[in-house]
C-alpha positions in Angstrom: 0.0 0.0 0.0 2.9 2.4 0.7 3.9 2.1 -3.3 0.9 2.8 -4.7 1.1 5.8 -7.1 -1.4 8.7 -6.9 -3.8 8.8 -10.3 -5.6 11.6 -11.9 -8.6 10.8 -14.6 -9.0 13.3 -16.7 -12.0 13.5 -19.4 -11.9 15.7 -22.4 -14.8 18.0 -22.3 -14.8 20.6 -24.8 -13.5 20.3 -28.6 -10.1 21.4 -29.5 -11.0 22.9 -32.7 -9.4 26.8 -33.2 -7.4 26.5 -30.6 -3.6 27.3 -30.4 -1.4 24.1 -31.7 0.2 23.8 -28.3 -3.1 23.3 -26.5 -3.9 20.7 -29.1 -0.3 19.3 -28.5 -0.7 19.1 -24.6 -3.7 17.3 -25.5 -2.1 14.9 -27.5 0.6 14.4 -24.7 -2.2 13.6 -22.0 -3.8 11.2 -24.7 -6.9 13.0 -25.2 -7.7 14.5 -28.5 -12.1 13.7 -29.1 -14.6 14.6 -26.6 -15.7 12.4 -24.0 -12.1 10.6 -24.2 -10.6 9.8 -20.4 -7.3 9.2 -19.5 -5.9 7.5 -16.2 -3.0 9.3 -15.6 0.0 9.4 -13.1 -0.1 12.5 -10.2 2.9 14.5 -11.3 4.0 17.9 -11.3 4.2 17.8 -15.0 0.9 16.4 -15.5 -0.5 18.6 -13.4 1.1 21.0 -15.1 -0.3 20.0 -18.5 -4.1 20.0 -17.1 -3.4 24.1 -15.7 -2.5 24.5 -20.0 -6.0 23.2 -20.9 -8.0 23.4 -18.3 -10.8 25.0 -19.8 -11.3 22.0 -22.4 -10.8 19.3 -19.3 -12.0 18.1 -16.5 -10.7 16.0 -13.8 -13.5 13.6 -12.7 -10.9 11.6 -10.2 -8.6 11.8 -7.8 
């Protein structure tokens, strides 16, 4: 239990049509691209990091 690694799932909620390529490339990188998509995804800085980019297109439905 002590080695288990925190997760995030994160579900695409808005389209990423006419926005700026590197929003649609953070996307990419957190394997999202088409509404509705979720991704389970390792609690990192980085990742977190990613989400603050595109926040406005995601949501995070778990912790």
């Amino acid at each position: 239990m002590a080695n288990e690694k925190k997760t995030l799932t994160v579900r695409q909620v808005k389209s990423q049509a006419r926005r700026p390529a590197s929003q649609e490339q953070t996307l990419k990188g957190l394997g999202l691209g088409k509404i509705g998509r979720e991704r389970i995804l390792e609690d990192t800085p980085s990742i977190r990091g990613m989400i603050r980019v595109v926040a406005h297109l995601v949501k995070v439905v778990g912790e």
